[in-house]
N, C-alpha and C positions, 0 to 999 in steps of 0.2 A: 463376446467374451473371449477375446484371444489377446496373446502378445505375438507380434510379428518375430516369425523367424530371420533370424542376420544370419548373413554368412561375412566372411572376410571377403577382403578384395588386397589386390596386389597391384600394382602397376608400376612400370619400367617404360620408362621415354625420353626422349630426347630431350636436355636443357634449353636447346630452341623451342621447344612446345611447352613448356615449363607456363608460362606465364598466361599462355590460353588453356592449357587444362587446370590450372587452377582456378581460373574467373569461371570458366565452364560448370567446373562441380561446386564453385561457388553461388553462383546462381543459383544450381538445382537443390541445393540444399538437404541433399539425399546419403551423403556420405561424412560420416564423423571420422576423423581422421588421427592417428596416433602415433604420437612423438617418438621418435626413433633415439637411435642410442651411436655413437660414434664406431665405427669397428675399423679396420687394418687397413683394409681397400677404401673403406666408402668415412665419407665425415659430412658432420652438419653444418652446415655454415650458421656463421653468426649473426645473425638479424636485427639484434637490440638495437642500432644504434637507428636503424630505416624505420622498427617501431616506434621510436620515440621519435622520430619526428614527424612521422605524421599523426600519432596521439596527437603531437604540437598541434599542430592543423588544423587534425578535429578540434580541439577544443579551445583553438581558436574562435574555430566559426561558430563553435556552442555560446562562450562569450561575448563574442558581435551579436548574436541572436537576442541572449539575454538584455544586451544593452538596449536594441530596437524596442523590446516588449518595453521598456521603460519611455525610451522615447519618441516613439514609432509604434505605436501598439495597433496590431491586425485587430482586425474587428471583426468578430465572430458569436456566431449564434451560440443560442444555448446548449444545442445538441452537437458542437462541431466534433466534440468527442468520439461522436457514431463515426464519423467521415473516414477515418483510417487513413491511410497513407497516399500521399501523391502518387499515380503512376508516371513512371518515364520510362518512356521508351529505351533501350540498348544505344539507338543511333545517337539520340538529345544526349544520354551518360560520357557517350565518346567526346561528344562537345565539349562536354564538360572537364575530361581529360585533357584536353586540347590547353581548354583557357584556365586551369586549374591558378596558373600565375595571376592574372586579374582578379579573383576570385579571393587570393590571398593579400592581393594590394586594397580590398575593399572591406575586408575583416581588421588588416591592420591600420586602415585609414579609421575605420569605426571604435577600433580601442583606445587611435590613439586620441581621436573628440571626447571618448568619454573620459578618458585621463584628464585633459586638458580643461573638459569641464571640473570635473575635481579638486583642481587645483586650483581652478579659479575662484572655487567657491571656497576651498580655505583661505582663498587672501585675501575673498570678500568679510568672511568673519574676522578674521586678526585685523581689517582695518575697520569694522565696523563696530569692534572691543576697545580702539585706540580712540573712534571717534566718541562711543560711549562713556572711555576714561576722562574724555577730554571738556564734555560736557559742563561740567560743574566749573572750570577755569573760563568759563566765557570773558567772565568779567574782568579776568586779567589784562591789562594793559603792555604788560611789558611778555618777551620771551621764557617760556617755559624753562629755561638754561638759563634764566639771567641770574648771576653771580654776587651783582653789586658796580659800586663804582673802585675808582684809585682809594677811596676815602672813607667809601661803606661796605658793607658785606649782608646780602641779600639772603634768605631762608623762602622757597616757596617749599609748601607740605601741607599734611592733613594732619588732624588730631582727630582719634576716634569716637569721635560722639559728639553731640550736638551743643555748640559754646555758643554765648554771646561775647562781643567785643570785652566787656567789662569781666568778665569769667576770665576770658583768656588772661590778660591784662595781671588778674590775681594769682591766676596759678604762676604766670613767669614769676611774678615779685615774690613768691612763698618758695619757690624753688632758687632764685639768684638776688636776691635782698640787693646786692651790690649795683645790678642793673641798671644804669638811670640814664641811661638815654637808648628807648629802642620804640621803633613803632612800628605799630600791628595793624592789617586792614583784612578786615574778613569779606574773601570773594566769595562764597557761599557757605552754606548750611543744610543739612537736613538730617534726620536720627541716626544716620550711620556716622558721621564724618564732620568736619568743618574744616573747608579749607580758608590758609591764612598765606598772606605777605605778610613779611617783618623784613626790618630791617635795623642796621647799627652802627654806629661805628668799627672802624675794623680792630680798634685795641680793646672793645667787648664781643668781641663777634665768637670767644670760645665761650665765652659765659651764656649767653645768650643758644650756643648751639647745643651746652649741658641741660639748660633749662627747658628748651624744647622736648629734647629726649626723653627725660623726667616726665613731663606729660604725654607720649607716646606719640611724639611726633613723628612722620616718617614723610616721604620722598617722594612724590610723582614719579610713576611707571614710566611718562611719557614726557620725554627730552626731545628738546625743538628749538632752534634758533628763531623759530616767527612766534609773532601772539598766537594765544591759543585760537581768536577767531580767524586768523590767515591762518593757521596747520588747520583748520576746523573746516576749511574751505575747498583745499585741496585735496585731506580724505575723499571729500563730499564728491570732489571731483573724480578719483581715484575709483570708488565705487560706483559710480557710474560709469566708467569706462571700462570696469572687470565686469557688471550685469550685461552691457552691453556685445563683450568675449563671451559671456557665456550664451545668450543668447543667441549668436551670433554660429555657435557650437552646438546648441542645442537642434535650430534651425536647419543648420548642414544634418547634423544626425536623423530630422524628420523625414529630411530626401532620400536620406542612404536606406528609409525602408525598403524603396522599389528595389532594391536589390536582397530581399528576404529568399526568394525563392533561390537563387544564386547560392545563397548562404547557405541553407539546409541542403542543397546537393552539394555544394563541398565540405558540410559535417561529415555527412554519410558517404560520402567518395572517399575522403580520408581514415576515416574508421574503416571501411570496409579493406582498405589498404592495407591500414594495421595489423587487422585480423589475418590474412592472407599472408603477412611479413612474418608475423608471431607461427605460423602453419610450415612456413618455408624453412623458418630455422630449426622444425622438426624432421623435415626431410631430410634422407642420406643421398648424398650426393659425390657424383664422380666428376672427371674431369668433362664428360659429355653428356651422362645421363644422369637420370635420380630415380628412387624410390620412394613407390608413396605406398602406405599400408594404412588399412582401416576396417572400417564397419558398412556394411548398406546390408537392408533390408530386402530380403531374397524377391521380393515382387520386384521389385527395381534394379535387380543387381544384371539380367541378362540381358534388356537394353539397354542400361550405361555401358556394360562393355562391348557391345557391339559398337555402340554411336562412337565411344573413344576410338575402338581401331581403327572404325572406318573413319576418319577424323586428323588422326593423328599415327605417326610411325612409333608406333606404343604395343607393349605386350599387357594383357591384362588375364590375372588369374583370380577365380573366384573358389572355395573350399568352403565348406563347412567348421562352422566352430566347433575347436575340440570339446570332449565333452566333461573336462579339467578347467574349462575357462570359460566364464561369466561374461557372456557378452550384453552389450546396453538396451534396455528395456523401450521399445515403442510400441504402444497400445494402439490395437484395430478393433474399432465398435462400432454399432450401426446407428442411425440418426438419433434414435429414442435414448441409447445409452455414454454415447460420446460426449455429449456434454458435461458427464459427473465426472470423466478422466481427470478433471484440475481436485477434486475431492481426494480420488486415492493419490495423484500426487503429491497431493499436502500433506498426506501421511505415510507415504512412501510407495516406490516403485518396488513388483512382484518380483521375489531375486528367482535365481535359474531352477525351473522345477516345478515353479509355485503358479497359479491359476488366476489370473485374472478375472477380478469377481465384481466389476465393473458393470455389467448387463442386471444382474440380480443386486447390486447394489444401488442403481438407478432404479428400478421401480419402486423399493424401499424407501427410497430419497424422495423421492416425488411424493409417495404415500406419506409417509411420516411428516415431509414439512405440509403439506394440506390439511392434514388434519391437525398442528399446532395453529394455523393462523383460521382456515374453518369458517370463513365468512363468504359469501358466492358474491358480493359487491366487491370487494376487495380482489376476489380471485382474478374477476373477470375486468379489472383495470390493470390488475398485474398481464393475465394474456393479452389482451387488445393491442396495452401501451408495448408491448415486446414484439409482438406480432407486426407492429407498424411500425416502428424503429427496424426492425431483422428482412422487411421489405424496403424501406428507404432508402437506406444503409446497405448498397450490397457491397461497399467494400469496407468494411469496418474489418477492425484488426481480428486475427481467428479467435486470440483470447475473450476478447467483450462480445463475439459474437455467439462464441459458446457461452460465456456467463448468460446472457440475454436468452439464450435458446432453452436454459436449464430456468429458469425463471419463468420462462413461458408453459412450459411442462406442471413444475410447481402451479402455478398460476391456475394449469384447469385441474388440477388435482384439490388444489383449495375451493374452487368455484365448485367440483362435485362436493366436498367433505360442508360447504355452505350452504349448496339446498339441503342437503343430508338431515342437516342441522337446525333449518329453517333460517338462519340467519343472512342482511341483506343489510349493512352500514348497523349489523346487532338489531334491534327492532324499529327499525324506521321508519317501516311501513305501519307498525301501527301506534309510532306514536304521533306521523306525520297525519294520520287519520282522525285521531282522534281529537289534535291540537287544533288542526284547520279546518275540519268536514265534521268536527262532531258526530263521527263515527267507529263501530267498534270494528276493527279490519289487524284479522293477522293472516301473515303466508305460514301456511302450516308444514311443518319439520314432515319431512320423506321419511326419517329412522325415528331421532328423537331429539328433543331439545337438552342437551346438557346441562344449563341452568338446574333444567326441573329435575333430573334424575340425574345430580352429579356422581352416586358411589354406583349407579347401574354403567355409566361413563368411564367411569374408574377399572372397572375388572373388564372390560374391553380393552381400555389401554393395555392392561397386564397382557391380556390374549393376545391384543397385536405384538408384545414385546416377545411373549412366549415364540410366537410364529418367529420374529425375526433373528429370536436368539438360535432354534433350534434351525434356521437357514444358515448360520454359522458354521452350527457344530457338524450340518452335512455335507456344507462345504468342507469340512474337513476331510470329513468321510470320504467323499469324492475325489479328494486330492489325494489320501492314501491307497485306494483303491488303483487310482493313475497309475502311481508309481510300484503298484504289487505291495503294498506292504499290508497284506490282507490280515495277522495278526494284531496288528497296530491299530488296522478300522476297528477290531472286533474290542480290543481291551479301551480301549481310548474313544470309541464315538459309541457302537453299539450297545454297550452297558452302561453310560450316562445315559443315553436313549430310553434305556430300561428302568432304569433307575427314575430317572424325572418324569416319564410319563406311569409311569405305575403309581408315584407320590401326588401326581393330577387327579389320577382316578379317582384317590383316595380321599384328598380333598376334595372333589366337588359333592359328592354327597352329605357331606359332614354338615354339624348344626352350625359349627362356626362360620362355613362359607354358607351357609343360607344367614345368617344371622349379618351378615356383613352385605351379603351382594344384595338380598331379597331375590334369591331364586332358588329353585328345590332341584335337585339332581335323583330321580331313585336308580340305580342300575339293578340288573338281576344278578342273584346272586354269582353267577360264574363270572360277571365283569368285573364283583368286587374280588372274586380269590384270584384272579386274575393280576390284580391290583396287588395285590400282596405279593404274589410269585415272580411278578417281573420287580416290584423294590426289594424284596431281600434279594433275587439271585443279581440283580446289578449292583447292591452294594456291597454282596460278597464278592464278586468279581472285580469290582474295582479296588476293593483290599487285598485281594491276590495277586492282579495282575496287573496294579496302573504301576509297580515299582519291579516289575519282572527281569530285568535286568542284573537287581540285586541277588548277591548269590547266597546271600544266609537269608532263612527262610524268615524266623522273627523277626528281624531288621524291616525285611519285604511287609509282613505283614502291618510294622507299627509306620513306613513310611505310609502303608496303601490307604493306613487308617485316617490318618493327615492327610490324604490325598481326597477320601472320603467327606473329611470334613472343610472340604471346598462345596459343598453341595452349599454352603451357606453364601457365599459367591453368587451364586445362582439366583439365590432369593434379592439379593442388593441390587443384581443385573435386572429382572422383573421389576423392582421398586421402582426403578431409575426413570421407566417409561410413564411415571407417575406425571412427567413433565408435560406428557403430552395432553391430560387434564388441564393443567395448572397454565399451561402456554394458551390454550383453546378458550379456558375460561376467561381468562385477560383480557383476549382479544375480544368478545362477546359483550365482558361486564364495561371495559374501559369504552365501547363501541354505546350500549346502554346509557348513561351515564352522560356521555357527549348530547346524545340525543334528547334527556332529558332537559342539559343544563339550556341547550339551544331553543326549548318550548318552552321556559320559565315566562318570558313576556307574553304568551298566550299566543291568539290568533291575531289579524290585522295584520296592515303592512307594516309597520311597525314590528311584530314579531317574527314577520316573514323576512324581512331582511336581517331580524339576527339570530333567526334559524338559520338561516342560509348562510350568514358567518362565522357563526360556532360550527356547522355543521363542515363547512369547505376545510376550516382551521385545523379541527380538532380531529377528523378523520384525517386526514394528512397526515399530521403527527403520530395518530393511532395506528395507520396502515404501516409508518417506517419502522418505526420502534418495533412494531409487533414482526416484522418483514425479517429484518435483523434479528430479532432474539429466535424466532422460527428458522434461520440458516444456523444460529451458534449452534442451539441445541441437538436440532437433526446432524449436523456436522460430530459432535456430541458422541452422538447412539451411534453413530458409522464407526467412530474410530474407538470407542472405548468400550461398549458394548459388544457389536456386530462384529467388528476386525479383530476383538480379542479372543475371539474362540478359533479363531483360525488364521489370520492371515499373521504376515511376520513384516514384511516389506526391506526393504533392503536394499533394492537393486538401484544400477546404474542407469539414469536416462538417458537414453541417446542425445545427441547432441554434436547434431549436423555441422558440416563446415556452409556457414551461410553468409549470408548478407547480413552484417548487424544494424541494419539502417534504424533512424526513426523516424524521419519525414517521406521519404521516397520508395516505391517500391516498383524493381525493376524487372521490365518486361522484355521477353523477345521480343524481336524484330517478325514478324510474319512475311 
């Protein structure tokens, strides 16, 4: 349960070493580093224009990548996810720098096949539209353009709907009475359209092109000097020899896989460039030297500056941060508790003062999500399956390796709260017995079965909630004591302390609490006056003294009264852990339930294979869902429950000057 102490660091060096103490303390990823400000002597230099283009670069090569996954796709297991990042060595990255040019001639060859593919496939569609428009004109004889002669004047078009010869023929005569010499040949038909030649002499050719219009004649899309079946032909051709570019495109792109790995060291060469550029435009610099100013964590801060001076013709000064400035938050926990740190990160980092409650907030987490999901089958696929991925996997990223490690904790936590409980796939055991062995067989619960005694289930949730609220409220306690503010403990923790447990005492003897839980409390009479003397003097106290500040006394006493009547707060915060029933019993009855629907065919093989199918199916389902709503809800109680009686959160996360790779992770040279 600690936050690591920072101190600052300072360093002054030569602009010739400029370039290796950055990659230096870039690798080590131990030092957050903070943007300077321009002054009289020293100035920043301007970097934007070196970031932006190797941003270019990178995402360049992100783009090349994405394109391979399309057409070039690595082939990978199911778990490659575990596998975490390629190692390369220092010497192979140098390589890298070397040929960083080729690198960039194989990303820009790869966008430009995928362009090139793109375009060819739009001009396989616009000619595959032209050959589809053209379709219906097969039967045309003459030029899609043709006009006419010196003597006649031509109309080829469509009418919108489906004519016969003799239709058409009436509609012209109903719309140009005068007409008498034109003739019409219908080259197709179908419910949309019908297309027509006409033709006339050229001293009717206006009449004739009114009369069309009038029936909603209109104009082929598709203008051509050949028949429609020569232009019909040479699309045919046309498309064939764009599938065969893109093919051809495609092809080349499947080779340019071998060059994947190439590709992901120059994403992350180039980003890490960037990062490093966007650092440097932070730094104050002279015309020989520069300064660098920042953050490192006091375990690390006396061999970084050794290793730089001995290294480099560099001064390095390390100080204590003032105690006016808020420096960045990096949490140190031990194996058991390190895992939940992405938990208070979610809800924020401990700002300067405040206690990292991370150790005792893990055992909680563990406890609480075990006892929502509370099946020891389930538990013990969740430790196995984490346990043998976090052994396989030894380089898997630190993020999924912590999630996976915090899952494995949860894991035996549910597997104890499941024999607890008796429960093993919910009743499996006896209903796999009784379906197939015609016998009566149950694993018997160690505590109790919650089924059978859900509201005895119930006021244990509460006890657990009580326990983790009142680990809260002494967190509190504990943090003002830290910082001496011993009146503070007293009015602010030690009189709700008095307050709520004097109003426990009083409730558990009561007929109400036997009448609800079914259990009897007697205490002797000095526990009950007891019981009285600690709730009235802590709710006198907390009307006097939670608004002590204030300096008129009535005021004091009507805020202390509303301060008072947060005791009801209290009661909603205990109700809350109601979930941890409600989540427990889910998983138990929907677990039941499975098992039954899977014995419905009885015994036999016939029943044995679709137990065995509902069973694989439906606990699968049963184990995620329940997995998932067991992380929201405990997640839940941490932050809304637990973190409200005491924590604030706040602070700044450290946030080292590093490698921001994603495929590669880079090693010293030994």
């Amino acid at each position: 349960m600690a936050v690591l102490q920072m101190q600052k660091i300072h360093i002054c060096a030569l602009n010739t070493d400029r370039k290796q103490i950055l990659e230096s303390l870039q690798r080590k990823g131990i030092v957050q580093i903070n943007a300077d400000q321009d002054t009289d002597i020293f100035h920043c230099t301007d970097t934007s224009a070196g970031c932006a283009k190797y941003e270019k670069f990178s995402h360049m090569a992100d783009q090349a990548l994405k394109i391979l996954d399309t057409y070039a796709p690595e082939k990978k297991g199911l778990l490659a996810s575990f596998e975490g990042k390629r190692e390369v060595g220092l010497a192979d990255y140098r390589v890298m720098e070397k040929n960083r040019g080729e690198a960039i001639e194989k990303a820009d060859r790869i966008g430009k096949l995928s362009r090139s593919i793109a375009e060819q496939k739009a001009n396989l569609t616009r000619t595959q539209v032209q050959y589809d428009q053209l379709m219906p004109w097969l039967g045309l004889d003459v030029p899609m353009n043709y006009a006419g002669t010196s003597t006649t004047r031509a109309f080829i078009g469509t009418l919108p709907a489906e004519y016969s010869l003799e239709q058409v023929m009436q509609m012209l005569a109903n719309a140009a009475p005068e007409l008498d010499a034109c003739s019409v040949e219908i080259i197709s038909a179908d419910t949309d359209q019908t297309c027509i030649f006409a033709v006339c002499p050229t001293d009717q050719a206006e009449q004739l092109d009114d009369a069309l219009r009038q029936c909603g004649f209109s104009r082929p899309s598709v203008h051509t000097s050949s028949t429609p079946e020569a232009y019909a032909d040479q699309l045919s051709s046309q498309m064939d020899e764009i599938r065969e570019q893109i093919d051809k495109a495609e092809a080349d792109l499947e080779k340019m896989g071998e060059h994947r790995r190439t590709l992901e060291l120059m994403r992350d060469y180039y980003k890490t460039r960037a990062e490093k550029y966007a650092v440097l435009g932070g730094l104050q610099q002279s015309r020989h030297t520069f300064f660098l100013n920042g953050y490192v964590p006091e375990k690390y801060a006396a061999d970084l500056s050794a290793e730089l001076q001995s290294s480099y013709d560099c001064v390095v000064e390390l100080e204590d941060v003032p105690e006016d400035e808020e420096a960045p938050v990096l949490l140190q926990n031990n194996k058991f508790a390190a895992p939940t740190e992405s938990v208070l990160s979610s809800f924020g980092m401990p700002h300067k003062g405040e206690i990292d409650p991370t150790s005792i907030m893990a055992f909680c987490y563990y406890f609480l999500f075990g006892l929502m999901l509370s099946d020891a089958a389930y538990g013990l696929i969740m430790t196995i399956g984490c346990f043998i991925l976090l052994r396989k996997y030894k380089n898997m990223e630190a993020g999924m390796k912590s999630m996976l490690t915090m899952f494995l904790y949860c894991g035996i936590s549910t597997t104890f709260w499941g024999i607890m409980f008796g429960s093993y796939f919910g009743d499996a055991p006896t209903v796999i017995a009784k379906t197939f062995f015609n016998k009566d067989f149950t694993v018997p619960a160690v505590w109790m079965t919650p089924l059978d005694n859900p509201m005895r289930m119930l006021i244990f949730c509460f006890l657990f909630g009580i326990i983790h609220l009142f680990l809260g409220l002494g967190l509190k306690g504990y943090s003002l004591l830290k910082d001496r503010k011993y009146m503070d403990c007293f009015c602010d923790v030690v009189l709700w302390f008095m307050l709520l447990v004097g109003l426990l005492l009083m409730l558990l003897p009561s007929d109400l609490f036997h009448s609800i839980a079914q259990m009897e409390f007697n205490f002797p009479p000095a526990v009950k006056l007891l019981a009285k003397i600690l709730t009235i003097a802590g709710a006198a106290g907390i009307i006097v003294f939670s608004k002590r500040e204030t300096k008129n006394f009535g005021v004091r006493l009507a805020l202390g009264a509303y301060e008072l009547y947060g005791a009801t707060g209290w009661l909603s915060d205990v109700l809350s852990y109601s979930r941890l029933l409600a989540l427990g019993l889910a998983t138990g009855v929907i677990a039941s339930v499975i098992n039954q629907m899977g014995s419905m065919m009885g015994g036999g093989v016939v029943g044995a294979i679709v137990f065995i199918l509902v069973f694989i199916l439906g606990h699968t389902l049963n184990l995620a869902i329940n997995v998932l709503g067991a992380y929201v809800h405990t997640n839940r109680l941490q932050f809304v429950e637990f973190f409200g009686k005491f924590y604030e959160g706040g602070g700044s996360a450290f946030k080292p000057f590093s490698t921001p790779t994603k495929y590669i992770k880079i090693t010293e040279d030994k």
